[in-house]
GULOZA-682038 format. One record per residue: residue in three letters; x, y, z of N, C-alpha, C in turn. Coordinates in pm, whole numbers, plus 50000, padded with zeros to 5 digits. Example, Ala and Ser with C-alpha at 12.3 -4.5 7.8 and 13.67 -1.06 7.14 Angstrom:
<sepas>
ALA513194943150780512304955050780513204967050780 SER512854977550708513674989450714512905000350787 
</sepas>
This chain:
<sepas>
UNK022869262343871021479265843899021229267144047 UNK022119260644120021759262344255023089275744328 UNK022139273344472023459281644534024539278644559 UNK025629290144531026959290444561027329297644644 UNK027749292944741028989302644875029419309744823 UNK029709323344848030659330444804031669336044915 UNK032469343544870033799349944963033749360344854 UNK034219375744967034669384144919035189390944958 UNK036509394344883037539406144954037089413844899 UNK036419426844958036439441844935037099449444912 UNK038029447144843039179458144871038999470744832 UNK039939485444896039929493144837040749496344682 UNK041279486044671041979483844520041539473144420 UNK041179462444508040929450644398039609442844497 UNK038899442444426037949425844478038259413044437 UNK038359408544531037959387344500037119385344544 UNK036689374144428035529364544486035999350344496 UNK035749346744578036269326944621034729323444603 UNK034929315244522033269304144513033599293244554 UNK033039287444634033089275944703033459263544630 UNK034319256444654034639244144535035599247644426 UNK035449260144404036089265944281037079271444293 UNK037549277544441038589288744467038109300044400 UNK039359309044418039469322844378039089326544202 UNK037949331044181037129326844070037389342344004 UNK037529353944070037229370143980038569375844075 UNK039319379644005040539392144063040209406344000 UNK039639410944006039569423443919039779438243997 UNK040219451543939040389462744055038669466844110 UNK038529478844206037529479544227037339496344148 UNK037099493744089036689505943946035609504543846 UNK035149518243885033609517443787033869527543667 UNK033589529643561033429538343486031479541443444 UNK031759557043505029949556543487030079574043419 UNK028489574343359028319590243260028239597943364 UNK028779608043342028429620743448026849627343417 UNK026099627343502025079633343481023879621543474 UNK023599615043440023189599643432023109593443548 UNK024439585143579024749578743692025319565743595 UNK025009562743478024289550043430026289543243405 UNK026189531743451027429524443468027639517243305 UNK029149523943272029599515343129030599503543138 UNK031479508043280032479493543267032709491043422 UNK033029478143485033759476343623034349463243613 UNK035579470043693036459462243685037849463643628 UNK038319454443546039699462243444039559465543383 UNK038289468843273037919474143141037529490243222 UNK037039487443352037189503443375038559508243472 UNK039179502143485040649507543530041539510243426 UNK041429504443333042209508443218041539522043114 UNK040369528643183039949536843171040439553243224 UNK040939548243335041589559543469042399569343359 UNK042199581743367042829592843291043039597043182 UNK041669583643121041539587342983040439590542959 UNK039769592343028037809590643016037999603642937 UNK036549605142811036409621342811035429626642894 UNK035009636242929034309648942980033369640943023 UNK032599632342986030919627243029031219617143045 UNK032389606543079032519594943126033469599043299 UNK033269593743368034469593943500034339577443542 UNK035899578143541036389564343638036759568543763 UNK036049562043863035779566244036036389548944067 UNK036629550144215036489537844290035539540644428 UNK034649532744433033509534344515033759529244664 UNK034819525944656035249522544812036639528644851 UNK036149537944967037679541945040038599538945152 UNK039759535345116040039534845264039319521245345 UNK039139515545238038329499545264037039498945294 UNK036019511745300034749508845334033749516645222 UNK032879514845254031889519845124032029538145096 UNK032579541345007032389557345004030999559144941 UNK030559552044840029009550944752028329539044749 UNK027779537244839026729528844836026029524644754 UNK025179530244657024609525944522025409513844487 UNK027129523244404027589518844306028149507844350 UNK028659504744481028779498344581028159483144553 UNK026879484244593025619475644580026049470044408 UNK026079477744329025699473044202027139464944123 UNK027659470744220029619463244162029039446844230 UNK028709446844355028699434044448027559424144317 UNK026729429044331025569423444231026439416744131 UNK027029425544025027839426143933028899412543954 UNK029599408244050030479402744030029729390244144 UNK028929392344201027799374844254027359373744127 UNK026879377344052026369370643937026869366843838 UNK028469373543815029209368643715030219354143804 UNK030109352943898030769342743978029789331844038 UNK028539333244032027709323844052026849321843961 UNK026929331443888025359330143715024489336543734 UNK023829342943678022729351743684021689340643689 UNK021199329043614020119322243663020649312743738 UNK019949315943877020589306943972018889306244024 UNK018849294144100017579290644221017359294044331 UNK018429299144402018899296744527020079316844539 UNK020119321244645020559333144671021899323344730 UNK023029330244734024199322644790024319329644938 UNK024969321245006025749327145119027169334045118 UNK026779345045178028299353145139028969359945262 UNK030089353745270031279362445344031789372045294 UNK031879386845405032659394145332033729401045430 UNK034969407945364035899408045459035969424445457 UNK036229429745585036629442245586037669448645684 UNK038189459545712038709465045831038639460445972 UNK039369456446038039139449746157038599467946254 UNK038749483146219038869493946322037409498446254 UNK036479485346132035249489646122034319494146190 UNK033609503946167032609507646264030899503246263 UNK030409501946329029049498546349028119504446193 UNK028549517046187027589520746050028199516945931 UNK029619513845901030229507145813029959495445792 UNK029859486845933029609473645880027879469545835 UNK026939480045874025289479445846025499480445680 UNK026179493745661025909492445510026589482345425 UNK027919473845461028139462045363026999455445345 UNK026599449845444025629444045515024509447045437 UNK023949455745416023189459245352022859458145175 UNK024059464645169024499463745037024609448044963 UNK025419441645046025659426645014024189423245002 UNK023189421645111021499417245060020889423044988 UNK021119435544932020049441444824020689435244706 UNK022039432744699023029423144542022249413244537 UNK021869400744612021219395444620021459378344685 UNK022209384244797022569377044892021739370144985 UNK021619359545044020769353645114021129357445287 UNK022619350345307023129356045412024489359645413 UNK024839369345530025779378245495026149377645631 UNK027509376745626028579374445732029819384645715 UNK030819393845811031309400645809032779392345881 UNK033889396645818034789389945892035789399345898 UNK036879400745962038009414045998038679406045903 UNK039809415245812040609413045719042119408145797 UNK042769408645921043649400045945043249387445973 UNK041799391346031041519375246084041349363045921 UNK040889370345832040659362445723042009360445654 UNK042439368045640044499365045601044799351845653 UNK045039356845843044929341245929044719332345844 UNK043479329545865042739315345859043169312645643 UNK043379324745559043659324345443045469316245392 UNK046119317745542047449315745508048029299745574 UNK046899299745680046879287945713047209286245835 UNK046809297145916047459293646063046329290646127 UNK046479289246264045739276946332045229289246457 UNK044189294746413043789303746475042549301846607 UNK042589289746599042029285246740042999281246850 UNK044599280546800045329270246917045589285947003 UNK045979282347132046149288147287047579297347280 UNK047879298447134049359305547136049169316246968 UNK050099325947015049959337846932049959338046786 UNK049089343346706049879346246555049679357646510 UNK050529365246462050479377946458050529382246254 UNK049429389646203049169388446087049429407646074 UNK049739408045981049789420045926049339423845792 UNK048059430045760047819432745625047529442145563 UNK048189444645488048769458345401047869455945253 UNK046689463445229045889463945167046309479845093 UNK045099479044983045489490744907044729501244981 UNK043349509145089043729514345155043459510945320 UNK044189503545386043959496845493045049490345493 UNK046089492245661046989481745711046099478845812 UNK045549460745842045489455545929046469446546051 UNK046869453846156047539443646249046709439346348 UNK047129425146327046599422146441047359403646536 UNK047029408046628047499395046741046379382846745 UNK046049369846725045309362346670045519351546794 UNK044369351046880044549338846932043459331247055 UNK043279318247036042249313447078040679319347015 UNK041269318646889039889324546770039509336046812 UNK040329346746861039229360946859041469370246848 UNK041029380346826042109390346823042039397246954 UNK043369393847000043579400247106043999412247103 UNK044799417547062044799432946986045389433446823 UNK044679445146800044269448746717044539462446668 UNK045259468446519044879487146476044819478546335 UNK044339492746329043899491146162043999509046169 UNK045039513646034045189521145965044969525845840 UNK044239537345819043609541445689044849540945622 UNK045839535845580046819544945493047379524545440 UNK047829525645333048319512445219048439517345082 UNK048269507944983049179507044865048559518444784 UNK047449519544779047119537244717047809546544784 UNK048219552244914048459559444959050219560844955 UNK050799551244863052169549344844051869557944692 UNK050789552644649051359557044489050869573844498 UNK049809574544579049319595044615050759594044675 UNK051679593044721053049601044764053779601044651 UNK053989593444576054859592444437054649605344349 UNK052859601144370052299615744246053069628044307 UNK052929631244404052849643644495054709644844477 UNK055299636744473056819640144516057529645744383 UNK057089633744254056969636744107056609651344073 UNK055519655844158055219666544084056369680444156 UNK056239679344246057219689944366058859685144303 UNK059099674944295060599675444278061179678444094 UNK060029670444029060349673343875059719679143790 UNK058759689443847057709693843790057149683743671 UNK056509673543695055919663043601054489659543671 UNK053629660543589052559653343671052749638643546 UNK051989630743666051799618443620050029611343655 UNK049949598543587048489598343654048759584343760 UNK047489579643807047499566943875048419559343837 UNK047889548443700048569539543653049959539343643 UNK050649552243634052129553743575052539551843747 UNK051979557843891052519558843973052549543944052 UNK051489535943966051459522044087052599514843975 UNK052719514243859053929509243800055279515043862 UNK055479525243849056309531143948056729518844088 UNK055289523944204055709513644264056199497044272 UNK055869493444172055709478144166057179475344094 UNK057589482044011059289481143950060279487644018 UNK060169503044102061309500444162061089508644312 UNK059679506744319059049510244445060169502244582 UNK060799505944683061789496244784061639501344933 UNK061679494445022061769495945157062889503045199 UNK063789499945113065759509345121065469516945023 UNK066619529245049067179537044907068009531444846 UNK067889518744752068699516444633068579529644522 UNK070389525244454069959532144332070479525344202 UNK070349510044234070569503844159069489495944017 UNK068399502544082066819500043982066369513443932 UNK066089511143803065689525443735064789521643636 UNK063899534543640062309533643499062229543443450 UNK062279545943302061819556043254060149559143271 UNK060259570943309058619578043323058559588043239 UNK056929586443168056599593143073055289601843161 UNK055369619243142054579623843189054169638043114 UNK053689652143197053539662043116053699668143250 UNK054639676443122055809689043206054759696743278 UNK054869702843420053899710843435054179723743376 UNK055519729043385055939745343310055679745743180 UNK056069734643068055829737242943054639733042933 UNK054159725642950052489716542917052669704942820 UNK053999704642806054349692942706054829679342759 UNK054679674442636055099656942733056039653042746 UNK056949648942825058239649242873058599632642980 UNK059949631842935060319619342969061599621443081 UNK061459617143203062329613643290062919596243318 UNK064119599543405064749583443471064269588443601 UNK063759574443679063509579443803064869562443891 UNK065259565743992065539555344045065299550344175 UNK065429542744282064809538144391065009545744492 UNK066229550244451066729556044584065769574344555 UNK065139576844435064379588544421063099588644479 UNK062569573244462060849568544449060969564844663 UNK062239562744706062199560244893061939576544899 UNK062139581744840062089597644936060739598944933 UNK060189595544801058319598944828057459588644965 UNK058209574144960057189561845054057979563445136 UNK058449568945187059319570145309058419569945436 UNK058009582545419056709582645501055839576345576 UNK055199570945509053779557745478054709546745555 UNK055809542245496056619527145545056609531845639 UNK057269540945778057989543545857056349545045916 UNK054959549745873053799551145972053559534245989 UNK053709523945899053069515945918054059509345996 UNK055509507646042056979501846146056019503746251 UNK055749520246281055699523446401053849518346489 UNK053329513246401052179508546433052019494946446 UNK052869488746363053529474746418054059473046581 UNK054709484646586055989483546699054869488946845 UNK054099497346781052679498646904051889485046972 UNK051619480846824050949469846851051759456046958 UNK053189453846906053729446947014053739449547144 UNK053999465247162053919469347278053239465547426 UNK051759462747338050759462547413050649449347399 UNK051229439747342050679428447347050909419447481 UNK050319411147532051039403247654051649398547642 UNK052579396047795053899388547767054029374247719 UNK052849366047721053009355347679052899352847567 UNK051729355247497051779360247366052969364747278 UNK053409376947360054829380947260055849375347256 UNK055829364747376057009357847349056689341747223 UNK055519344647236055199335447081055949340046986 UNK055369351946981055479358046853056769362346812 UNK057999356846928059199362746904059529348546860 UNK058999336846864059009322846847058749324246715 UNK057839330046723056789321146572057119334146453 UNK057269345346495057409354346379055879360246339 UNK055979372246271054589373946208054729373546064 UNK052919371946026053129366545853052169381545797 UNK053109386045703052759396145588051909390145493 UNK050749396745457049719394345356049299413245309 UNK048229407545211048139416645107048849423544965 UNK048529431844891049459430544785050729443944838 UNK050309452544930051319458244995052749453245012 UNK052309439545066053469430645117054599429745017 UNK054259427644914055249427644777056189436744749 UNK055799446544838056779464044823058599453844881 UNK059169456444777061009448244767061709454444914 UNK062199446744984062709448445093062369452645200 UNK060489450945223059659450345356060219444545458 UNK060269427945410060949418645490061649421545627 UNK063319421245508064119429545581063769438845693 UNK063299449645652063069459645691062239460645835 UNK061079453145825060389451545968061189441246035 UNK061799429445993062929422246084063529432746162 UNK064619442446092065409446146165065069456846244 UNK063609467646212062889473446293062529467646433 UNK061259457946399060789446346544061839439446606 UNK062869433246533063669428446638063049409346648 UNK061459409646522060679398146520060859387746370 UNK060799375846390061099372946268060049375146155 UNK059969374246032058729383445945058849376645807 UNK057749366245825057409359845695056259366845575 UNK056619363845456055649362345350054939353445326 UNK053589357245337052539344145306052769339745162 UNK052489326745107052209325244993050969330144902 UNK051249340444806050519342044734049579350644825 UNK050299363544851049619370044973048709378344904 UNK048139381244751047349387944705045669383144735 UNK045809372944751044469360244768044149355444893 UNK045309360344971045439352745165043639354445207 UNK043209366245197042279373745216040839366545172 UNK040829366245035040049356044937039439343345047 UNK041039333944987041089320945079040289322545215 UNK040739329645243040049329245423038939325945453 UNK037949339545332036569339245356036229327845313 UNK036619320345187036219306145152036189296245214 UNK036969298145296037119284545466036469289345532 UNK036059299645563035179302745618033949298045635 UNK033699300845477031999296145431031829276545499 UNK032949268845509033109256445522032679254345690 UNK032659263145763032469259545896031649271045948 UNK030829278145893030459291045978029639287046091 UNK028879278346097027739277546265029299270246343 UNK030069267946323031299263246401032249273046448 UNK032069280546424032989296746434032569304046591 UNK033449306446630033629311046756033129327346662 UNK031799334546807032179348146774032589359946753 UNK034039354346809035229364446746035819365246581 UNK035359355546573035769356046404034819363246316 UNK033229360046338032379364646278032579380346330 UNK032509387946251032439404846331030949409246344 UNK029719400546216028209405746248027919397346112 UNK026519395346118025799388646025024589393846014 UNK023889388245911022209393745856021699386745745 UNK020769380545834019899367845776018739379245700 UNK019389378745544017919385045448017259378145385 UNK017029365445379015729358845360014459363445448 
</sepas>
């Protein structure tokens, strides 16, 4: 009946909500299924992701956020509503306080409309936090001490890097391109190399079984799709070392934006970070033989957070535990809507 803190990862693939006391309370994708012509919303969440490419004619499954920031505002607003009220109760007394996490390369009109959006759901107050910085503080590093930590997060569409220290980010990119933009190369390579189209779902399974940082060709999946020449439905083997030629790409943009980011970092700092290593978060991170792979790129050592799908989550939830204590580098902007 009363208020609950909330946390929320925005993602462009999945939302969490962390309720205070409770932990990580809703994992669900960020997918609406609504009537064409209407507007009027039938499912969000997994009941509408498991919708994706099957809808008929007067239903469409959309995702209302791109590239990590609001593409539709409305639906936007009404997903957030949607999942504060299924994570705090619809009769409640009290409006909760809510963190929410986004793009650290956010911009001023991006962050008004979360902002916005979050108080018309029916938020009391609303706090904005950069998505490495919330990883940070989500994975457990000590983002106030006088020495470097370097976070990297590979979101579905957003890589955040960033250098973490004495509570504010010392540098910082953030790239539109992550784990959607692996499975749009899959579609695209599928269709050019085997004439097959395929839809979403088949291409993020794809990634997740034998999706790899190397060309192995020791992992293989049958894929079920429709021929583009005949129009019929047709079954291929695909193997790792087929599915590196499509993410080839994407991996090798996100090395070289890593390897920027050190660049510029200071020397004292980087020699932390050649100490301390940096920590991988997001569900990106999971792509088989990242690890490796940026080790022997950077030249830096390169951990996996635990349970790096939630790093994000967690964050904002510690968050909510100390916010008038927060240096304002952590906070990115707030808005008191009472």
């Amino acid at each position: 009946m009363f208020a609950s803190d909330i946390g929320i990862d925005l993602g462009t693939a999945n939302i969490l909500v962390y309720v205070r006391g409770k932990g990580v309370v809703i994992h669900e994708p960020s997918v609406v299924a609504m009537e064409v012509g209407t507007g009027q919303l039938r499912a969000i969440g997994e009941e509408a992701r498991q919708m994706i490419g099957r809808t008929p004619g007067n239903i469409r499954a959309i995702r209302p956020l791109s590239d990590g920031v609001i593409a539709d505002y409305e639906i936007t607003e009404q997903i957030l509503r949607y999942f504060m009220d299924k994570a705090a109760g619809r009769r409640r007394l009290f409006r909760p306080r809510v963190v929410i996490c986004v793009p650290s390369g956010v911009t001023g009109v991006e962050k008004r409309a979360v902002l916005e959006a979050a108080g018309r759901a029916g938020a009391k107050e609303v706090y904005l936090i950069s998505e490495p910085m919330a990883a940070a503080i989500g994975c457990g590093l000590d983002i106030a001490a006088p020495t470097a930590n370097m976070v990297v997060d590979i979101g579905g569409g957003t890589t955040d890097i960033a250098v973490i220290s004495l509570g504010g980010e010392v540098v910082s990119e953030s790239m539109r391109l992550g784990g959607d933009h692996f499975e749009e190369a899959i579609i695209r390579h599928i269709k050019r190399e085997y004439n097959l189209a395929i839809g979403e779902p088949t291409a993020e399974d794809i990634k997740i079984n034998i999706g790899s940082a190397y060309p192995h060709s020791d992992k293989r999946m049958t894929v079920r799709g429709r021929d583009l020449v005949s129009g019929l439905p047709c079954t291929i083997e695909l193997s790792s070392a087929d599915i590196y030629g499509a993410i080839e790409e994407p991996i090798l943009a996100i090395v070289e934006n890593i390897k920027k980011v050190l660049e510029i970092t200071p020397p004292e700092l980087a020699a932390d970070i050649v100490n301390s290593g940096m920590v991988l978060t997001g569900g990106g991170a999971l792509l088989d033989d990242l690890v490796p792979l940026l080790t022997e790129a950077t030249r830096v050592p390169v951990h996996l957070a635990d349970d790096p799908l939630t790093c994000v989550a967690r964050g904002t939830g510690q968050v909510l535990d100390s916010i008038d204590k927060l240096k304002s580098g952590v906070i990115l902007a707030s808005n008191n809507t009472r």
